[in-house]
C-alpha positions in Angstrom: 107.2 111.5 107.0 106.2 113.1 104.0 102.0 113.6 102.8 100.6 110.4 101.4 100.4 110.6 97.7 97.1 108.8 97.6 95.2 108.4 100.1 91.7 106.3 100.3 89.7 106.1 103.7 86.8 104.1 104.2 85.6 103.5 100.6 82.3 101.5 99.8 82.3 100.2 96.4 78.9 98.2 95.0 79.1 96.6 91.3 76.9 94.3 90.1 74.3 94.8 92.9 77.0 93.8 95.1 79.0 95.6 97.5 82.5 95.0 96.3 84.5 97.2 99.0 83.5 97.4 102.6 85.0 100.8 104.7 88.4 100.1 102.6 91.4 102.3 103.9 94.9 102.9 102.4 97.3 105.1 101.3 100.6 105.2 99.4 103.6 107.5 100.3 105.9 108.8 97.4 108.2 106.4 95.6 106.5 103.0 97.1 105.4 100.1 95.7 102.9 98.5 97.5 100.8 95.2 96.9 97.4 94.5 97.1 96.7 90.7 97.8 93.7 88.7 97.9 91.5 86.0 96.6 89.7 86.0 93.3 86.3 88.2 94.2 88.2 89.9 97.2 87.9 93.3 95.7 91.4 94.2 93.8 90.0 95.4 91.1 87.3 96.9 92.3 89.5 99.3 94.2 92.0 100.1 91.4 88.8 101.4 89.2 87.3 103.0 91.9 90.8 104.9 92.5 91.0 105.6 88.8 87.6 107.3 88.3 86.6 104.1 86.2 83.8 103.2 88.9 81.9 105.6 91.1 82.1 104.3 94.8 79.1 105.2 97.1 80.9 106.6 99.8 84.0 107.2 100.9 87.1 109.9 100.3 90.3 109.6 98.2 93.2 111.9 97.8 95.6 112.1 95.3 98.2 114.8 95.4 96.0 116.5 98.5 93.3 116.8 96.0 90.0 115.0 96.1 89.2 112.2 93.1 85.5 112.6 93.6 83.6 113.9 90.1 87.0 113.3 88.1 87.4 110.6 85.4 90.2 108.4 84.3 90.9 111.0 81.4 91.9 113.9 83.9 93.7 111.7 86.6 96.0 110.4 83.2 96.8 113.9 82.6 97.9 114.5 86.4 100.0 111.3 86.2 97.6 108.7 87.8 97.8 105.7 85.2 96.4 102.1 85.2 97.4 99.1 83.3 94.2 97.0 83.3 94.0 93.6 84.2 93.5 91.9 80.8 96.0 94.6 78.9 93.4 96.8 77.2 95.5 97.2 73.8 94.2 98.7 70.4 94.1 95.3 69.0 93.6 96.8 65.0 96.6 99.2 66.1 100.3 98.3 66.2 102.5 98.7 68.4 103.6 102.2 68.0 100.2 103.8 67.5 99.5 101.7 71.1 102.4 103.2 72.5 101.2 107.0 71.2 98.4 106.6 72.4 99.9 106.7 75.9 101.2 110.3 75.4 98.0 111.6 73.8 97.7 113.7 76.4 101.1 115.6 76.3 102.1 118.7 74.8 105.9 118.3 75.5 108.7 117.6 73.1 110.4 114.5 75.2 107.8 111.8 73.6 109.8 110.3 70.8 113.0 110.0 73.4 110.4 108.6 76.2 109.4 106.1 72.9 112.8 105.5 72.3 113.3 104.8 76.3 110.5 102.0 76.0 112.0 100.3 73.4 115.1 99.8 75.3 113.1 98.4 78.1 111.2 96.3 75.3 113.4 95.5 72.7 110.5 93.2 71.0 108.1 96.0 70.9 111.0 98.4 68.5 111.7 95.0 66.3 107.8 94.5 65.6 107.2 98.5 65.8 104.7 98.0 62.8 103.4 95.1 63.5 99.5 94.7 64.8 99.3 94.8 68.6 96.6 92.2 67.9 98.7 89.6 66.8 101.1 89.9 69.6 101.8 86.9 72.4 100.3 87.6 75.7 103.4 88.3 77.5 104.4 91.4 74.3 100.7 92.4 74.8 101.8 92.9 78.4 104.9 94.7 77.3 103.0 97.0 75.5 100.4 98.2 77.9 103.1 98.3 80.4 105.5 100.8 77.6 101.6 102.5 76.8 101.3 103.8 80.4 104.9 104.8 80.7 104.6 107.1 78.2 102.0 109.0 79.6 105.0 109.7 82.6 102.8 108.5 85.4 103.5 110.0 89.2 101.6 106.7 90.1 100.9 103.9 88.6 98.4 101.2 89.0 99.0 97.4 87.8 96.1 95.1 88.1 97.5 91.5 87.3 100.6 92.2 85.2 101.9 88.2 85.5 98.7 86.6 84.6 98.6 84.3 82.2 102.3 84.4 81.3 105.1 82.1 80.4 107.6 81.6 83.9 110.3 83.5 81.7 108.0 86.6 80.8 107.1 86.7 84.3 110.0 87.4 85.5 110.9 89.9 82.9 107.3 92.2 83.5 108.7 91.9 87.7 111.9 93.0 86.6 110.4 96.3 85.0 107.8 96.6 87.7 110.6 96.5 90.3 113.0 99.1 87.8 110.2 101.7 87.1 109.8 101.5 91.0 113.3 102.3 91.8 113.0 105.1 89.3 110.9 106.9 91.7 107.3 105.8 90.5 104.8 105.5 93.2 103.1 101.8 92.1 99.9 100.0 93.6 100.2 96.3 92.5 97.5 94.3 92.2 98.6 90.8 91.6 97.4 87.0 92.1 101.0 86.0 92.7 101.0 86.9 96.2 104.4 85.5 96.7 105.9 87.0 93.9 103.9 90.3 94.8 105.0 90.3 98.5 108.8 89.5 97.8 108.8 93.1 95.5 106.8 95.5 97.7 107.7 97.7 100.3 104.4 97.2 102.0 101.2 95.6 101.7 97.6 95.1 101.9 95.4 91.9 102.0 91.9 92.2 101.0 89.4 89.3 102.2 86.2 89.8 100.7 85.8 93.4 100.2 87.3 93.9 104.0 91.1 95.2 105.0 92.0 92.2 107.3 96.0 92.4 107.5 98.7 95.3 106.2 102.1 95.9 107.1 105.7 96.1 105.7 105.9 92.9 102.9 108.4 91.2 104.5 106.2 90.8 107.5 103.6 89.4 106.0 105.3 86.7 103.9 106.4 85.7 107.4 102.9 85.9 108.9 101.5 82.0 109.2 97.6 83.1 108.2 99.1 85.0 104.7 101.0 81.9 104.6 97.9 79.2 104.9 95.8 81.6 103.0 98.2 83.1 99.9 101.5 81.1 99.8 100.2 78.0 99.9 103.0 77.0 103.0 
């Protein structure tokens, strides 16, 4: 089997006074999509801002690439293709929509932007219709769109999504899994975080349930949508 591509072991996260993440473990090979499932409080969040350099854990040791996170921030994990969509979409609300989506590939110095732009816009045709339009006055689900298009243009290795569905329509649902599943299959390495755990578990290759702050259960998805306590707890069966 080939090196992890991230790797986390035993992380302790405290925010708020409050220790978030308990002795957390995990790790993500290349090209998987793997969820991250739990109650509201259980830590998902937590760990995807810890992993991103937006939170400073107290202990711990993560790996990304065979290099260690600790001491780098968000800005220098984008530029070596660790990117996060933030729960709550994080747009440039007084921006539109392609100054959002340039704002993804600040950071390159390449000549493939406006084709990766151009590759966005197929995914989104909305987004190229309404190009010039504020990302302010945007629905939630083309808000989603556009952080989603935002952090694809900064060509992430892996990518972290921290609630994608929530809040959305059943229709736009469906369409943000449909991409999540796509840019998966195009060899991104993704960590999901998502509320849906049905939804969640039905598209990853493996998983990991979070109970507050704690690793209780992980194994391939399929076996957990089977197991009868992520059923009673998650899937509502």
């Amino acid at each position: 089997m080939s090196e992890p591509l991230l790797s986390v072991r035993h992380l302790n996260v405290s925010y708020g006074g409050i220790q978030a993440v308990k002795s957390l473990s995990l790790e993500l090979f290349p090209g998987e999509l793997v969820s991250l499932i739990g109650a509201n409080g259980a830590g998902k969040t937590t760990t995807l801002k810890a992993i991103c350099g937006l939170l400073q854990p107290q202990s711990g040791e993560m790996q990304y690439q065979g290099r260690s996170l600790k001491g780098q921030g968000a800005w220098d994990l984008v530029s070596q293709g660790l990117v996060m969509v933030p729960e709550g979409r994080g747009i440039f609300t007084r921006m539109t929509i392609e100054e959002n989506l340039r704002m993804g590939a600040y950071l390159r110095r390449d000549d493939q932007v406006d084709a990766d732009m151009e590759s966005v816009y197929q995914r989104f045709p909305r987004l190229k219709e309404r190009h010039r339009q504020l990302a302010g006055t945007l629905s939630g689900g083309e808000q989603q769109m556009l952080a989603m298009g935002r952090a694809l243009l900064a060509r992430p290795k892996l990518l972290l999504l921290d609630e994608p569905s929530m809040g959305l329509a059943p229709i736009m649902v469906d369409q943000i899994f449909q991409v999540v599943q796509d840019v998966s299959k195009q060899g991104v390495t993704v960590l999901l975080v998502e509320q849906n755990a049905h939804r969640a578990l039905e598209l990853a290759h493996r998983a990991y349930v979070l109970d507050s702050g704690e690793m209780v259960l992980s194994g391939a998805a399929s076996d957990l949508l089977r197991d009868p306590q992520v059923q009673a707890a998650y899937l509502g069966v």
